[in-house]
C-alpha positions as a LaTeX table, in Angstrom:
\begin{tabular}{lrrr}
\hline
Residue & $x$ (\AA) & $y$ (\AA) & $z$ (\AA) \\
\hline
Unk1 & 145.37 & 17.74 & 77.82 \\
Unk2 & 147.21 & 16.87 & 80.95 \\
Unk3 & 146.29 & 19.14 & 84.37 \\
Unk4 & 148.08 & 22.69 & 84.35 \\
Unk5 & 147.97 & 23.64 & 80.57 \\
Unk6 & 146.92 & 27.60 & 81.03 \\
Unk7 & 145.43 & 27.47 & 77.94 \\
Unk8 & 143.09 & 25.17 & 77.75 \\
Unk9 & 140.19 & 24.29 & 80.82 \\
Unk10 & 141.15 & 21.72 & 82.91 \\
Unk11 & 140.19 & 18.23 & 82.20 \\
Unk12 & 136.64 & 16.95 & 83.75 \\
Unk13 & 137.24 & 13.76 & 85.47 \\
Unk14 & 133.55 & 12.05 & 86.62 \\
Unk15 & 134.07 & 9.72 & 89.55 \\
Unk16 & 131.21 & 7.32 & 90.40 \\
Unk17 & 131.58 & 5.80 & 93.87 \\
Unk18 & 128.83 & 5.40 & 96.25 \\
Unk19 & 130.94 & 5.84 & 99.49 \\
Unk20 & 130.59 & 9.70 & 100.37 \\
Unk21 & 134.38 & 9.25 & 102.31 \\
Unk22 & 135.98 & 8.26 & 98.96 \\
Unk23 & 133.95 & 10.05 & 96.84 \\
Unk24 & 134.90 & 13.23 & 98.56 \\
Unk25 & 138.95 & 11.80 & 99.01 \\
Unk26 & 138.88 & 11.52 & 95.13 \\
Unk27 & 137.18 & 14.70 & 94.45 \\
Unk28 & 139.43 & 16.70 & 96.87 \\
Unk29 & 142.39 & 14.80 & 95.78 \\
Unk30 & 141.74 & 15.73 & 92.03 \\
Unk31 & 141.03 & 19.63 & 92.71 \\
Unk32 & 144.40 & 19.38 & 93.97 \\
Unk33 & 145.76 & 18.15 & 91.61 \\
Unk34 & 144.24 & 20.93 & 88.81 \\
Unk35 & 141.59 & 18.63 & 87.40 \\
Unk36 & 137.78 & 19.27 & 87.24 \\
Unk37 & 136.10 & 16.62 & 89.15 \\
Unk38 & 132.04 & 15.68 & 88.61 \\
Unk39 & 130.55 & 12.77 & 91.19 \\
Unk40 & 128.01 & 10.35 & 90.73 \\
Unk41 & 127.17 & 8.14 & 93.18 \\
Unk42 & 125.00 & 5.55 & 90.98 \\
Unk43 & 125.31 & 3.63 & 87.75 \\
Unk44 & 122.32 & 5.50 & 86.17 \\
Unk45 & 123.43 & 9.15 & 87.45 \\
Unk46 & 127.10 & 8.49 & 86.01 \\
Unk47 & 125.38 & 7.16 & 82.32 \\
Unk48 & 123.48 & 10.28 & 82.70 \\
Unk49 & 126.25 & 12.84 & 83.69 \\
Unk50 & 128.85 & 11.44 & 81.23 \\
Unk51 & 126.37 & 11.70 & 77.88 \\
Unk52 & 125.63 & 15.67 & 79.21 \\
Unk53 & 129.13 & 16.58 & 80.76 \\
Unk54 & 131.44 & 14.23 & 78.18 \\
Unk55 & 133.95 & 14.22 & 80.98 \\
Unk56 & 137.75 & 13.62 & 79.44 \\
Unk57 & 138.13 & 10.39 & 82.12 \\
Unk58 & 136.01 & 7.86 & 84.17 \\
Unk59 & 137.11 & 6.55 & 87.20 \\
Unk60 & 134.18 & 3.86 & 88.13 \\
Unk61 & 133.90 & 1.58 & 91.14 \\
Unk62 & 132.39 & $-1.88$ & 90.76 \\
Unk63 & 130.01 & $-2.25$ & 93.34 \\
Unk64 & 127.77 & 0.62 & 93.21 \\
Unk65 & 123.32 & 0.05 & 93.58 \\
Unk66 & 121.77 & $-0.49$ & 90.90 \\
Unk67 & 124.00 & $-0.78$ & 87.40 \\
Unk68 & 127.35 & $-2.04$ & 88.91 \\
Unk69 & 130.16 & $-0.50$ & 87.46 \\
Unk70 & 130.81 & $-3.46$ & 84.49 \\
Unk71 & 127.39 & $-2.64$ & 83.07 \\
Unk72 & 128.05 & 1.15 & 83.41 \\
Unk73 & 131.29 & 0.70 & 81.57 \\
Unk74 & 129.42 & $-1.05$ & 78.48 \\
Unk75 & 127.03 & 1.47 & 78.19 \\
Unk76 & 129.55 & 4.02 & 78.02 \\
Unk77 & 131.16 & 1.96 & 75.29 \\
Unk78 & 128.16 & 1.20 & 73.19 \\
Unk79 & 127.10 & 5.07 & 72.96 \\
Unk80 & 129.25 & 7.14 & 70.47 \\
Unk81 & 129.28 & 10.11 & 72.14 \\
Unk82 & 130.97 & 8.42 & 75.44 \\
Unk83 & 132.92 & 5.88 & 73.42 \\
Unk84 & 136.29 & 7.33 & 73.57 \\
Unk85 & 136.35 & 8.13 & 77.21 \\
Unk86 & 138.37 & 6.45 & 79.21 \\
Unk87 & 137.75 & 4.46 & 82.11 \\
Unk88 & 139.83 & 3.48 & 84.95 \\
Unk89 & 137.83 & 1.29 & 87.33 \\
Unk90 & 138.98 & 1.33 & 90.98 \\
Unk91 & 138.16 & $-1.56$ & 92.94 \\
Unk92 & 138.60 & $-3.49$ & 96.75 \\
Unk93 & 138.13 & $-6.64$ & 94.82 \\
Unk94 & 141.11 & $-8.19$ & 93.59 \\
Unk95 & 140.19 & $-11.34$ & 92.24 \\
Unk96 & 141.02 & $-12.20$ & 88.55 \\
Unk97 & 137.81 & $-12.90$ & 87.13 \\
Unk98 & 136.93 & $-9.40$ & 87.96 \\
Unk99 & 140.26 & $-8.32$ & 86.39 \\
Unk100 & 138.73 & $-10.19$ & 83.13 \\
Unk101 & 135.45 & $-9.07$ & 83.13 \\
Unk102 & 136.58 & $-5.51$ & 83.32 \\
Unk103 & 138.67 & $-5.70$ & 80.50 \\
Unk104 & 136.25 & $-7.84$ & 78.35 \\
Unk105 & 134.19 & $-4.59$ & 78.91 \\
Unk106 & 136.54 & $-2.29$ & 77.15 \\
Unk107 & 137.66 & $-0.99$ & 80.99 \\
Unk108 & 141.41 & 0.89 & 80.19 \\
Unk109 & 142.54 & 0.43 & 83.17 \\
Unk110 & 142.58 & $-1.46$ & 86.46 \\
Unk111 & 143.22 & $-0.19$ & 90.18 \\
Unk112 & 142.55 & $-1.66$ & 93.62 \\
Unk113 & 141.92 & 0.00 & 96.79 \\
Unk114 & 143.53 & 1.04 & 98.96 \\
Unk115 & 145.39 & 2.92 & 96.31 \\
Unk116 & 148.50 & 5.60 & 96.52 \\
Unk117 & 147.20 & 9.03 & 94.99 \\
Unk118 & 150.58 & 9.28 & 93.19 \\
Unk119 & 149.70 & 5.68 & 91.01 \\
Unk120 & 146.78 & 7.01 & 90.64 \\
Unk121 & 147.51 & 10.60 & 89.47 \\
Unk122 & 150.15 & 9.24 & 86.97 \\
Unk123 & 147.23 & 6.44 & 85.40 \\
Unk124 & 145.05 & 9.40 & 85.12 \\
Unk125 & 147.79 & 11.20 & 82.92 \\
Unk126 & 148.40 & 8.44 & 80.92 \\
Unk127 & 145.29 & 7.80 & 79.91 \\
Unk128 & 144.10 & 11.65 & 79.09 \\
Unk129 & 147.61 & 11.38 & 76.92 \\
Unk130 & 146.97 & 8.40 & 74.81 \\
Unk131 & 143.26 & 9.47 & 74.45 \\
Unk132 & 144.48 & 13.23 & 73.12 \\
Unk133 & 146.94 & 11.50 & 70.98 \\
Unk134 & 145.07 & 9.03 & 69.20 \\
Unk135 & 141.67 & 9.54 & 69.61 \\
Unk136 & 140.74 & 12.80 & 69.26 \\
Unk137 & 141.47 & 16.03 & 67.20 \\
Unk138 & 144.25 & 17.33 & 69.01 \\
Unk139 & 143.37 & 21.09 & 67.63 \\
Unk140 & 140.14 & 20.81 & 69.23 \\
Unk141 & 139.86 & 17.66 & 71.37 \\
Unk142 & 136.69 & 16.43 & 69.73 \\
Unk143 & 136.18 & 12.74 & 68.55 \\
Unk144 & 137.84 & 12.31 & 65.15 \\
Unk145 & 138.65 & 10.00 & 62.52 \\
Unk146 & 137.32 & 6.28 & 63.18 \\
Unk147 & 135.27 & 7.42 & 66.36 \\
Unk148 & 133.45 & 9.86 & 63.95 \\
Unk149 & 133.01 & 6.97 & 61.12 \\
Unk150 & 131.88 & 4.46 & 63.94 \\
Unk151 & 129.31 & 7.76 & 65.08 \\
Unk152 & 127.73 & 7.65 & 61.70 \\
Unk153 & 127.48 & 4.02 & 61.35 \\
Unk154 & 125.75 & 3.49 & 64.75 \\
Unk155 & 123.24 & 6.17 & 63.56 \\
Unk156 & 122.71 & 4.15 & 60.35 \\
Unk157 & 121.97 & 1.03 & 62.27 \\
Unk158 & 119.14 & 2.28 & 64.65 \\
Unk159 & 115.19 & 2.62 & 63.61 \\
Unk160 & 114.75 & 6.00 & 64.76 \\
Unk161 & 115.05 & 9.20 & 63.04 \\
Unk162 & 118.39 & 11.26 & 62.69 \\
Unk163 & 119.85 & 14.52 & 60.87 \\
Unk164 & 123.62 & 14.80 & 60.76 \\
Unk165 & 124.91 & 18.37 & 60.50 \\
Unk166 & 127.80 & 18.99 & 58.38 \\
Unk167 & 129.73 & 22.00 & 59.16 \\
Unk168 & 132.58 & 23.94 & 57.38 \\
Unk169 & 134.05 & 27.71 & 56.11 \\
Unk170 & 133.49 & 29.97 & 53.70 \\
Unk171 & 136.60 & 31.68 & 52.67 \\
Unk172 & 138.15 & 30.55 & 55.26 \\
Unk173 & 141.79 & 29.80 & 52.54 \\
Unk174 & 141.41 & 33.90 & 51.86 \\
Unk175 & 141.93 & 34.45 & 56.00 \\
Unk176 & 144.67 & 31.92 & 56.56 \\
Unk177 & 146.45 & 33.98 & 53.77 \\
Unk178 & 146.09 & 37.14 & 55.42 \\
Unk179 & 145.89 & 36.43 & 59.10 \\
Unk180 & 148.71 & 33.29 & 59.29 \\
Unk181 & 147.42 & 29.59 & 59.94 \\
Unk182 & 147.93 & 30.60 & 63.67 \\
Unk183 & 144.91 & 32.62 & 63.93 \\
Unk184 & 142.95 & 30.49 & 61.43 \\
Unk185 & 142.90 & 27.64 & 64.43 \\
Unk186 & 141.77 & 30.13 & 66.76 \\
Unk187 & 138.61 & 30.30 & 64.14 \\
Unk188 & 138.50 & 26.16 & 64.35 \\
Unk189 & 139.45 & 26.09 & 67.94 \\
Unk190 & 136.47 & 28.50 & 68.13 \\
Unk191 & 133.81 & 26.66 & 66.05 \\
Unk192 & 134.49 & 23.55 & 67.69 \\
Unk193 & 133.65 & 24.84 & 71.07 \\
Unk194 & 130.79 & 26.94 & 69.71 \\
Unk195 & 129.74 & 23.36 & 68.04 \\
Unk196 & 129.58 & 21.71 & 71.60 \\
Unk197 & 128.40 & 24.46 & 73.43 \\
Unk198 & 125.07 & 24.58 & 71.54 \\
Unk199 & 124.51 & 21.02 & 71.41 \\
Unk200 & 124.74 & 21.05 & 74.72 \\
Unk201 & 122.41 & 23.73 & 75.50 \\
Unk202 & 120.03 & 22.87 & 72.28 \\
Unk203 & 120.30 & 19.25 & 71.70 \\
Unk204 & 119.27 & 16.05 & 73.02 \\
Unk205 & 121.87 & 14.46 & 75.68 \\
Unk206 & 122.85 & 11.99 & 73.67 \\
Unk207 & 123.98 & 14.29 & 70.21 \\
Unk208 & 127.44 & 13.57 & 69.09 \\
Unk209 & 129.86 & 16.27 & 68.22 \\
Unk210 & 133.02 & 15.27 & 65.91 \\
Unk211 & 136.03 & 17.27 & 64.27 \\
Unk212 & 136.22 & 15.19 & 60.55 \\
Unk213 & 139.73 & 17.62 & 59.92 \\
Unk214 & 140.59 & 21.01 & 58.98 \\
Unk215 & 137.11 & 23.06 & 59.27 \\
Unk216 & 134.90 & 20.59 & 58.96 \\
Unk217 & 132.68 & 19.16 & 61.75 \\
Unk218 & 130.03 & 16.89 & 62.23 \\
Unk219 & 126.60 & 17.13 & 64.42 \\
Unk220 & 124.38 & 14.18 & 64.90 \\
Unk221 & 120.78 & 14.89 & 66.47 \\
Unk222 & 117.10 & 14.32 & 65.76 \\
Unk223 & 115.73 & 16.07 & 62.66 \\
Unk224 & 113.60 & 18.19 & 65.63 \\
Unk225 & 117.11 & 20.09 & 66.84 \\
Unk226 & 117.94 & 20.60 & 63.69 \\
Unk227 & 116.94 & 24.29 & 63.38 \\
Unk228 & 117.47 & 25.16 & 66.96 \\
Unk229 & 121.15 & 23.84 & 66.95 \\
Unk230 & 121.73 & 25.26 & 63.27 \\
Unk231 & 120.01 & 28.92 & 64.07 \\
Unk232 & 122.10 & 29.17 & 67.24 \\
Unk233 & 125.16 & 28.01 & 66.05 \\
Unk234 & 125.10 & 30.60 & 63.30 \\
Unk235 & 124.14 & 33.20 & 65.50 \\
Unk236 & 127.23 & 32.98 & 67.81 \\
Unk237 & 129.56 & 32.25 & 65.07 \\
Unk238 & 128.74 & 35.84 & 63.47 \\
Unk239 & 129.07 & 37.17 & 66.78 \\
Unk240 & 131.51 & 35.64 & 68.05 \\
Unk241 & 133.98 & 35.34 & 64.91 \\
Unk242 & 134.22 & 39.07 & 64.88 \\
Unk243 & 137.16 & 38.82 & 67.71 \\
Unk244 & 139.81 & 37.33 & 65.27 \\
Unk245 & 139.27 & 40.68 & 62.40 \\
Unk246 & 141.53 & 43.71 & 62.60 \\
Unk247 & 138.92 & 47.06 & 63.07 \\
Unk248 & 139.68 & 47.31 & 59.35 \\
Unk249 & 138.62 & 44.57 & 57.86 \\
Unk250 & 135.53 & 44.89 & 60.47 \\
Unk251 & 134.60 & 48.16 & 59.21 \\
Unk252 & 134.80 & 47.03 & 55.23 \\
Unk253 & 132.91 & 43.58 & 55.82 \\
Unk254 & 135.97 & 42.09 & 53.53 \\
Unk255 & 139.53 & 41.33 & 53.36 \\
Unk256 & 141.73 & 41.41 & 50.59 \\
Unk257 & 143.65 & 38.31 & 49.82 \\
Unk258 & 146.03 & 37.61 & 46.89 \\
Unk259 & 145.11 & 34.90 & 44.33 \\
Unk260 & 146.93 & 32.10 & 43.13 \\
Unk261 & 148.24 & 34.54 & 40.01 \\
Unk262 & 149.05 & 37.02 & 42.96 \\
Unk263 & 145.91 & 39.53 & 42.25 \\
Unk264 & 144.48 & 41.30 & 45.24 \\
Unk265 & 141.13 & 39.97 & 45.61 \\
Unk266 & 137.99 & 40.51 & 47.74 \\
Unk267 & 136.45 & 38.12 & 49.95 \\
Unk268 & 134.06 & 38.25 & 52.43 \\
Unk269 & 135.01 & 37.69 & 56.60 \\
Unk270 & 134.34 & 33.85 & 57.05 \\
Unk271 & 131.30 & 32.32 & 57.35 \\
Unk272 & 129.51 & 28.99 & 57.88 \\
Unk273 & 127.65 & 26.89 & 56.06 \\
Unk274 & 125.40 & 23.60 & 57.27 \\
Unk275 & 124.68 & 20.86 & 55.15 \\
Unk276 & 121.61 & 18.68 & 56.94 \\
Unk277 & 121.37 & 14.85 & 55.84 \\
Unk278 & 118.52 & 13.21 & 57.38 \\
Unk279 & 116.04 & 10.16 & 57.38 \\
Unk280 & 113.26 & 12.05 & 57.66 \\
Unk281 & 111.58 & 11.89 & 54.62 \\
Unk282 & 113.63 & 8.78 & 52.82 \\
Unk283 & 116.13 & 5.71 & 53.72 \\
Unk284 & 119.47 & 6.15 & 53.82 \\
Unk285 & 121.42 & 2.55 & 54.21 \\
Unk286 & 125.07 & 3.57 & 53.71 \\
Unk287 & 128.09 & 5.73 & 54.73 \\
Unk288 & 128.73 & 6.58 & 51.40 \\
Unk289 & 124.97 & 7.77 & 50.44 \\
Unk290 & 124.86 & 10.00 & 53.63 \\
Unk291 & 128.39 & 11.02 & 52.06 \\
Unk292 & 126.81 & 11.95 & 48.77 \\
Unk293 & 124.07 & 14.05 & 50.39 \\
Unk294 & 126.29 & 15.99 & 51.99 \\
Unk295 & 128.18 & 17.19 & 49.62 \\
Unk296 & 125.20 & 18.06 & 47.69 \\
Unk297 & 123.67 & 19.76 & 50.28 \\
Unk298 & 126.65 & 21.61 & 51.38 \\
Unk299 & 126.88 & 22.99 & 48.18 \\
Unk300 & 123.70 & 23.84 & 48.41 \\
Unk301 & 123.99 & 25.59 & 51.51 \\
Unk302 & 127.46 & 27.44 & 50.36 \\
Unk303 & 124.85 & 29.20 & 47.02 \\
Unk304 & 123.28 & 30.75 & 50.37 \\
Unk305 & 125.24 & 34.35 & 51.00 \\
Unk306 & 126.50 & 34.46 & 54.91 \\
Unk307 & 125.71 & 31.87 & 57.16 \\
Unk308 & 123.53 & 29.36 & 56.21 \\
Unk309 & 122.40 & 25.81 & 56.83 \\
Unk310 & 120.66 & 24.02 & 53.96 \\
Unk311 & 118.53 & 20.57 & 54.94 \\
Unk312 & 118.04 & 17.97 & 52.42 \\
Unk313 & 114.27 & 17.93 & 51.47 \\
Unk314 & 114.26 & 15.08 & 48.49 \\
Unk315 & 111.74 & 12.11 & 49.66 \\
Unk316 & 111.20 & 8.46 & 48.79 \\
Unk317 & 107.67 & 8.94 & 48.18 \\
Unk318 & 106.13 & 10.90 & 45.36 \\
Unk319 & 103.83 & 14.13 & 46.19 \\
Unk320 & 100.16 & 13.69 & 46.40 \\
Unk321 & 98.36 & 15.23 & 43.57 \\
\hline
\end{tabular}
């Protein structure tokens, strides 16, 4: 979302430049201009800032000690959780090659110094637009679609062990009925955030978040955050949820809803349940078996009353008698 929008935080630009005059121009230049900026001054503190922070842009200089700023934009590339960013690399070389290089390593865009802020400023905005339009959820501005698919099929190709956490509502078609489709974003808008905030504060730095559509979401840790993100997630959601209820409804626990053959019935408010597919215990090769298990252990978790998360147990090897 472009710089201004009152409703929304303003977008977290991370510059990486190792020269404290232009690292403080930019940063001053960007507060100005109603973004939030974050500085690195190193290849390894940008990698390391971007996977906690998930800033919305990138603007990397080439030389910096260390990872130079063409190695720094692969990495970002080759991790899903920094994948979508985008990165405009800002440079006093000029030379072609570099021009080449930069764009053979997935760099959006291209400026050299000494640079006007206004070419700059306008660059910045096109590249937070086409990222919002086309890469990610525009209700929540997580990682959707592809970038989630390409999330779970990088997980499937590394040795280590994962759990992906699949979220979604319970009852959630009974509020939009009674509360209007406006509100029921505000309860997406809100689990999405919730969904990042606690990875952030619970997971490892490298956890992806992603919106699939509608209310569901995706979490991708280690099977050790599993409980910590799940427990915490929960915990907010059933405190934090209670904002979008009228006292009423509140009060009674329930709201009334009509039917499809326009009976008044009871449901309860919304709740969440988690789904938990994971390598742990057997080997799972393909998008569609981790697809399967999800469902299956989604519906397990939705048997669950309230909020619940439900973690596949099933094994490849058979107990020990």
């Amino acid at each position: 979302m472009d710089a201004g929008s009152s409703d929304m935080p303003p977008p977290t630009i991370l510059v990486v430049e190792d020269d404290p005059g232009i690292r403080n121009l930019l940063r001053n230049m960007l507060e100005l201009e109603g973004y939030a900026p974050l500085v690195a001054a190193s290849g390894e503190e940008a990698i390391a800032c971007a996977l906690r922070e998930v800033p919305q842009l990138v603007l990397l200089d080439i030389m910096l000690p260390g990872m130079d700023g063409f190695a720094v934009a692969e990495r970002l590339r080759a991790n899903a959780k920094t994948a979508h960013i985008p990165v405009l690399m800002l440079s006093a070389r000029d030379d072609t090659a570099d021009k080449v290089r930069a764009f053979d390593a997935e760099v959006d865009d291209y400026l050299t110094k000494p640079f006007k802020s206004e070419e700059l400023v306008a660059r910045i905005r096109n590249q937070l637009r086409h990222v919002r339009d086309h890469l990610l959820n525009q209700l929540t501005e997580l990682p959707g679609g592809l970038r989630v698919e390409h999330a779970v099929e990088q997980t499937l190709a590394t040795s280590e062990q994962w759990a992906i956490l699949y979220i979604d509502f319970d009852h959630f078609k009974a509020y939009n009925d009674v509360y209007g489709f406006l509100r029921g974003n505000e309860l997406i808008r809100l689990l999405g955030r919730l969904a990042f905030e606690v990875v952030r504060e619970h997971g490892n730095d490298s956890d992806f978040v992603g919106h699939i559509g509608g209310d569901d979401f995706i979490i991708i840790t280690t099977p050790d955050r599993v409980e910590p993100i799940a427990r915490t997630l929960l915990d907010r959601w059933a405190c934090e949820s209670r904002a979008l209820y009228s006292p009423e409804d509140l009060n009674s626990g329930v709201i009334v809803a009509t039917d499809r053959q326009g009976n008044p019935q009871t449901y309860g408010l919304v709740s969440c349940s988690i789904g938990v597919v994971t390598n742990q215990r057997r080997h799972i090769a393909s998008r569609e078996e981790v697809s399967r298990i999800a469902a299956e252990v989604k519906h397990k978790a939705k048997s669950i009353p309230g909020n619940s998360f439900y973690v596949d147990q099933r094994s490849d090897h058979p107990p020990h008698d």
